[in-house]
ROMI-57896 format. One record per residue (C-alpha): x, y, z. Coordinates in steps of 0.25 Angstrom, whole numbers, plus 5000, padded with zeros to 4 digits. Example, Ala and Ser with C-alpha at 12.3 -4.5 7.8 and 13.67 -1.06 7.14 Angstrom:
<torlums>
- 5049/4982/5031 .
- 5055/4996/5029 .
</torlums>
This chain:
<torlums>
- 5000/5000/5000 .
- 5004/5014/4996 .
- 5009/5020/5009 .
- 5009/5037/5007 .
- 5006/5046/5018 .
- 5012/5058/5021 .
- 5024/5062/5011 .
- 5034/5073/5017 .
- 5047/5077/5010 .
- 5055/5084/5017 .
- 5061/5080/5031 .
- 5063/5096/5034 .
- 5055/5107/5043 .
- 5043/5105/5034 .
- 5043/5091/5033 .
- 5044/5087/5047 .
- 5032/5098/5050 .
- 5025/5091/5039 .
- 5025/5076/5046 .
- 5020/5083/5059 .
- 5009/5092/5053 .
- 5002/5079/5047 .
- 5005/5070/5059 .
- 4999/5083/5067 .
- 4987/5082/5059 .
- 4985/5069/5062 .
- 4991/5060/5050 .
- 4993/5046/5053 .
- 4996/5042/5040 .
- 5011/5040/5034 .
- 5021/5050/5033 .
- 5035/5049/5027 .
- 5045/5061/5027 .
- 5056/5061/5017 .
- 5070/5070/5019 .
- 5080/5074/5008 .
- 5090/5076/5021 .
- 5095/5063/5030 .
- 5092/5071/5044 .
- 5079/5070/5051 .
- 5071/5084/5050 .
- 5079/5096/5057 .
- 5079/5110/5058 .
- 5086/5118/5048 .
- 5088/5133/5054 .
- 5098/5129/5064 .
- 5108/5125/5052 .
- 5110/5139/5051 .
- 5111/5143/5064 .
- 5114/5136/5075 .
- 5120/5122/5067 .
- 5131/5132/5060 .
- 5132/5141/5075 .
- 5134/5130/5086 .
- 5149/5126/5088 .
- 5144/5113/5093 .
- 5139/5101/5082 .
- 5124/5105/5083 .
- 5112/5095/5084 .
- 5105/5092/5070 .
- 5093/5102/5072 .
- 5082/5091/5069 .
- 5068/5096/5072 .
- 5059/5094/5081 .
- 5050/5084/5076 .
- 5059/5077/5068 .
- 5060/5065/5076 .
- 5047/5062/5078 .
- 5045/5057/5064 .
- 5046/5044/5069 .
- 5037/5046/5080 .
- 5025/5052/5066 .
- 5027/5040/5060 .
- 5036/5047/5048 .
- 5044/5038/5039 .
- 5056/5047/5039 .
- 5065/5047/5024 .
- 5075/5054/5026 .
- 5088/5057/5016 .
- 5080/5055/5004 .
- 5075/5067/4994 .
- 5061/5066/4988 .
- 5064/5068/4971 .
- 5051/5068/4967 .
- 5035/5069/4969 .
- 5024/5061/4962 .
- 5011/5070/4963 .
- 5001/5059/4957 .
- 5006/5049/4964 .
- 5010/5055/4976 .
- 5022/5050/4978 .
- 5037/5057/4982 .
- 5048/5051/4975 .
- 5060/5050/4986 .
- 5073/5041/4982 .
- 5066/5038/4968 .
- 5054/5031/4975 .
- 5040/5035/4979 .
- 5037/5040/4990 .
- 5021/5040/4992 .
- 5011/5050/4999 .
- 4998/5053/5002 .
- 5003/5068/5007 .
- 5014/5075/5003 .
- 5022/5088/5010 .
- 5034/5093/5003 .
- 5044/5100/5013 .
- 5058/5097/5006 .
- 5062/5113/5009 .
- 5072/5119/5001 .
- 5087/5118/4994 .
- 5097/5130/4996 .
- 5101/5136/4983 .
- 5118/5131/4981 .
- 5127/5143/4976 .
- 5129/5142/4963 .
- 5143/5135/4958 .
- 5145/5130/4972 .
- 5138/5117/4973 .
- 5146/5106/4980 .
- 5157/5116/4984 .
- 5164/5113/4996 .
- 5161/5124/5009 .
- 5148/5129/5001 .
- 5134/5125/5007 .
- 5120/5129/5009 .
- 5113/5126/5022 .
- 5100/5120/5022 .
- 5103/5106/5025 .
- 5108/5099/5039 .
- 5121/5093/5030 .
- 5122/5107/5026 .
- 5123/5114/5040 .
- 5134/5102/5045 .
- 5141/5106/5032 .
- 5140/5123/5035 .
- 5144/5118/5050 .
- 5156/5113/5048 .
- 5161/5126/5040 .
- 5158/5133/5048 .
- 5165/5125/5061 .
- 5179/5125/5052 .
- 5176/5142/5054 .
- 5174/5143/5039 .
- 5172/5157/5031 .
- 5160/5159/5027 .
- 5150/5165/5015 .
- 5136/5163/5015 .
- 5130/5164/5002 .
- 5117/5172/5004 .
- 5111/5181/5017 .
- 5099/5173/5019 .
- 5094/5169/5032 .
- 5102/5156/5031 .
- 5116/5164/5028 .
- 5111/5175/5041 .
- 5110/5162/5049 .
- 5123/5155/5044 .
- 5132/5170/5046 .
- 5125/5170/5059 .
- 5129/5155/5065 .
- 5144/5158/5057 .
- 5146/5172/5064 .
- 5143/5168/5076 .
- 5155/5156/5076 .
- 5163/5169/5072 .
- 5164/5166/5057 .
- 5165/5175/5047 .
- 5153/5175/5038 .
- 5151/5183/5022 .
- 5136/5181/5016 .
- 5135/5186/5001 .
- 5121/5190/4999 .
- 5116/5193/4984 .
- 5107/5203/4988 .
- 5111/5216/4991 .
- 5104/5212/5007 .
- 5101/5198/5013 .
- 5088/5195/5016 .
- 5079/5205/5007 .
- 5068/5195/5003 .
- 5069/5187/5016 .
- 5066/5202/5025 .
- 5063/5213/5013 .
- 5072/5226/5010 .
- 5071/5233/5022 .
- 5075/5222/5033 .
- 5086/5216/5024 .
- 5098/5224/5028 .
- 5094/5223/5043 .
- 5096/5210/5042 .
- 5109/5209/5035 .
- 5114/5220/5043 .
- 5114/5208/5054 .
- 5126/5202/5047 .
- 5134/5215/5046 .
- 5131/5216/5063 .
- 5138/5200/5062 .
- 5150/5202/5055 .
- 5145/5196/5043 .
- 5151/5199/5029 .
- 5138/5201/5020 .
- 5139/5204/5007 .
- 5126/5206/4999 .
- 5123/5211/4985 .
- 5133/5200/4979 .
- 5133/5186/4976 .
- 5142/5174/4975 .
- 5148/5172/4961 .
- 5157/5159/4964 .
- 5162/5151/4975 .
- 5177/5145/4972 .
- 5184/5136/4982 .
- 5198/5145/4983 .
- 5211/5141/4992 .
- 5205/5148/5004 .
- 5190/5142/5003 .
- 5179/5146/4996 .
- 5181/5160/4986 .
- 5167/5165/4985 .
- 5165/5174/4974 .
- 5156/5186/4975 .
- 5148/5194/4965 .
- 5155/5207/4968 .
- 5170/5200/4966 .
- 5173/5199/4980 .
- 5175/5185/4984 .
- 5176/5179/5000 .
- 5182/5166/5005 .
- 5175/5154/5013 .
- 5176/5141/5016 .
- 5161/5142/5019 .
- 5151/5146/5008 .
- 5136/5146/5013 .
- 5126/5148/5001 .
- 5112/5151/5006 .
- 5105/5158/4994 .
- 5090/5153/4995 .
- 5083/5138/4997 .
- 5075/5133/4985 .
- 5062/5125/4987 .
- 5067/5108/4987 .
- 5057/5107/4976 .
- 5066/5098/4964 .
- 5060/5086/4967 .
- 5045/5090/4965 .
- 5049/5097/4950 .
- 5040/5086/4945 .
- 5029/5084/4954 .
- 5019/5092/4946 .
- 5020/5102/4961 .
- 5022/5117/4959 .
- 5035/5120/4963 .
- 5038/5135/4962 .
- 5048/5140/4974 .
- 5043/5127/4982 .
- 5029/5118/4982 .
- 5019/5128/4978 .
- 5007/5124/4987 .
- 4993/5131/4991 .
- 4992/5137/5005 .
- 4990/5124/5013 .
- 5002/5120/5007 .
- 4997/5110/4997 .
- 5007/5108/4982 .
- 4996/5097/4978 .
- 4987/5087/4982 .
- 4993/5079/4994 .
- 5006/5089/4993 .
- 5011/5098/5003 .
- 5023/5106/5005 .
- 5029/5112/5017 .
- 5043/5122/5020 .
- 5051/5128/5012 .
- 5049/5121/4999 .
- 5034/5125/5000 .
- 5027/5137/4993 .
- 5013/5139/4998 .
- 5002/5151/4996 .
- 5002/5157/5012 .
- 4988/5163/5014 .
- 4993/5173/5024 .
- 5003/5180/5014 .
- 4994/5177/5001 .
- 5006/5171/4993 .
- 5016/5159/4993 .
- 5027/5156/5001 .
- 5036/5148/5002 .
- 5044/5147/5017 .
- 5059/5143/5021 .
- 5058/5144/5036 .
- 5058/5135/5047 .
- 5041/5140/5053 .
- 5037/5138/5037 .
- 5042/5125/5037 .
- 5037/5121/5052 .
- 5023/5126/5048 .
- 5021/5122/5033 .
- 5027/5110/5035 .
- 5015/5106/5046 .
- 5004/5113/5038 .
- 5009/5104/5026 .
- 5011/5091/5033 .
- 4996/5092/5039 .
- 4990/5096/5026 .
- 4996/5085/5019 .
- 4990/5074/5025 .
- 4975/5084/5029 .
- 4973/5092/5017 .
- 4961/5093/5017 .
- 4963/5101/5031 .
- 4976/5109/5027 .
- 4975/5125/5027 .
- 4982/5136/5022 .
- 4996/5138/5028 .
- 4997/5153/5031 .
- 5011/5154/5037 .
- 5018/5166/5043 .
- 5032/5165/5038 .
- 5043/5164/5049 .
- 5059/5161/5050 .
- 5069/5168/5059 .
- 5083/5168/5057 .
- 5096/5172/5067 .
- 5106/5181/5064 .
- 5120/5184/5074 .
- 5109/5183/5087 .
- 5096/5187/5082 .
- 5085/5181/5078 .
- 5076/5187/5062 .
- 5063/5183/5063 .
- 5054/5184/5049 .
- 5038/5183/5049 .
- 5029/5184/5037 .
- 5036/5190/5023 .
- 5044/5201/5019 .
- 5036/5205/5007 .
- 5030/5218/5013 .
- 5025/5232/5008 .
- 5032/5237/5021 .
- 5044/5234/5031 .
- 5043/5242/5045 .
- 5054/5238/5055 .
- 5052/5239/5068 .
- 5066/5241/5077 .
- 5081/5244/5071 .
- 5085/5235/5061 .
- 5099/5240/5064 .
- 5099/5235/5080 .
- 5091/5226/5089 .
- 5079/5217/5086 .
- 5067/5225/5075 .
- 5053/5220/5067 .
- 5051/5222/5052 .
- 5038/5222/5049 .
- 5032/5218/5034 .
- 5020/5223/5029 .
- 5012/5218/5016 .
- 4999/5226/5013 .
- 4994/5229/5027 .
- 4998/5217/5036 .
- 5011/5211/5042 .
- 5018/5202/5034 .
- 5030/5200/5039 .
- 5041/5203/5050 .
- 5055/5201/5051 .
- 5061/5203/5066 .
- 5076/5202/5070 .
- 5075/5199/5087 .
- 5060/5199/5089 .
- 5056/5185/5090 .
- 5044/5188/5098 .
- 5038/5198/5089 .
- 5041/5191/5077 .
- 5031/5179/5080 .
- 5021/5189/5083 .
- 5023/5197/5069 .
- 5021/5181/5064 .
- 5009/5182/5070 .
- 5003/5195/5067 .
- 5007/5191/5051 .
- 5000/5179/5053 .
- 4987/5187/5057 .
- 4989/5196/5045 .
- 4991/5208/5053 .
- 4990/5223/5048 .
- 5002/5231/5048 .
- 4998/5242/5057 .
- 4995/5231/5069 .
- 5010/5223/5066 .
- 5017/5239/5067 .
- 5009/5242/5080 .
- 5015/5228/5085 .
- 5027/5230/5081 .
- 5029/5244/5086 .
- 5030/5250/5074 .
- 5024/5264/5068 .
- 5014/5263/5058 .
- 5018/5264/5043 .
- 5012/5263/5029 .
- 5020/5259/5016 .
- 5034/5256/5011 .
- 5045/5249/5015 .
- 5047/5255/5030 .
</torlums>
């Protein structure tokens, strides 16, 4: 007999969300959860952070959750990469054999875009993987020199964990300031100015033209004909949706799994985390999320509604992610896409609030050392609330147009 069940590919955030979100809701049936990667599920913020900052060998960040499979009743796969997806039959092809399902949740996340020219160089990596932080690690206990290739949140977070082991740190940024699609125009350079305040070399407005292994390491070669020297070159220039093995599924696949607001790509299809793009209610538009609360909470809506879909429900999510940067903590709610920015506080000294507006409501936040009212501006987004109620919250005077 045709055993099927519950089909989740990806052993990530996401996936492990998923299997609890249908056991949750009260499946019985079959569940089996297929990895690409040979650990159990783990936690993939600390890689950046405290994995690369600890001077002692730090314990495998596995989450929590992760072994409890066994206690689900979840026949665990792990080490083997789904290559294909079968729609009329229902079926995942994993290892060059079917792989049946009643309900399917895709949550294989992303891939990090390699430097160009530098594939299978020796002393240049991305960090996404486990293998990948062991690999960074030991660089960075040899006391290597550092570039990081890109001043993304992952390059902050890796300058930050290298500065403060006392090493020196470059990050070559193309654009002319980190972080301006991440946190808009006007909070930008606030932002990068937390690296000047470190000790870090930034260098924004150029871009890397080649990497040669010299005498002396790693010859780096900048768009501007200046060149630096490493024996550690860390590329982290964006993450593309894990998408390949569904380019013929008959799915749409257009910047990840295109689903509808409950999180549905197609009948008994499902996707979750960062490889999922799904219409969010509470923005009007579609979105597609790589942060850790996304994952968590789509990766439980999509396991539930998998194996109920006649009960699922739109998913309107606030988006969240925090980051720390030399000792403080950048907390991010809601989008950056606004009609108007108003800070609350000095950008150049001590914690602040920008607030982001679109029409007349709060769309978004972003807070450096505000925790507590960082949740509460989630919160408030959450309830669609107007602009003049989130200034008065905030402290702030009332204002009307532009870019404050």
């Amino acid at each position: 007999m045709r055993e099927a069940g519950l089909v989740v590919v990806g052993a990530s955030l996401a996936g492990l969300r998923a299997v609890e979100g249908a056991r949750a809701g009260g499946y019985a049936g079959p569940i089996t959860l297929i990895g690409a990667e040979r650990h159990m599920p783990y936690d993939r913020p600390p890689l950046s952070k405290a994995f690369l900052q600890d001077e002692e060998d730090p314990a495998v960040p596995t989450l929590a959750g992760a072994h409890t499979l066994a206690d689900l009743g979840v026949d665990v796969r792990l080490g083997e990469s789904a290559s294909g997806l079968r729609l009329d039959d229902r079926e995942v092809v994993v290892g060059g054999r079917p792989v049946p399902y009643d309900a399917l949740v895709i949550a294989t996340g992303c891939s990090p875009v390699a430097l160009a020219g530098t594939e299978g160089m020796a002393g240049v990596h991305t960090l996404r993987t486990l293998d990948d932080a062991h690999a960074v690690r030991a660089h960075v206990a040899a006391g290597a020199r550092t570039v990081l290739v890109g001043g993304g949140f992952i390059g902050a977070e890796v300058a930050t964990a290298l500065r403060a082991r006392g090493a020196a740190v470059t990050i070559v940024e193309a654009a002319e300031v980190p972080l301006v699609r991440a946190a808009g125009p006007v909070i930008a350079p606030a932002l990068a100015a937390l690296h000047a305040r470190a000790g870090v070399d930034l260098r924004c407005g150029v871009s890397v033209r080649a990497v040669r292994q010299g005498p002396d390491g790693k010859r780096v070669e900048l768009t501007d004909g200046s060149a630096l020297t490493a024996d550690l070159v860390l590329v982290g220039i964006g993450a593309r949706p894990a998408t390949g093995w569904l380019s013929d599924s008959g799915l749409t696949v257009r910047d990840g799994v295109l689903c509808d607001e409950t999180l549905r790509a197609a009948p008994g299809v499902y996707a979750a985390g960062d490889v999922a793009r799904w219409h969010n209610p509470l923005f009007g538009t579609a979105m597609r999320l790589e942060n850790w609360a996304a994952a968590a909470e789509l990766g439980a809506a999509a396991g539930r509604h998998a194996v109920d879909p006649a009960g699922a429900t739109a998913v309107s999510a606030v988006p969240y992610f925090w980051s720390d940067w030399y000792g403080s903590r950048i907390q991010m709610v809601g989008v950056c896409a606004a009609d108007e920015v108003c800070v609350v506080g000095d950008p150049d000294g001590g914690s602040w609030s920008a607030l982001y507006r679109a029409g007349d409501r709060l769309v978004g936040a972003l807070t450096l050392d505000q925790p507590r009212k960082t949740m509460k501006y989630r919160a408030m987004i959450a309830r669609r609330t107007p602009w003049a109620a989130a200034l008065e919250f905030a402290g702030a005077p009332a204002r009307v147009g532009g870019i404050a």
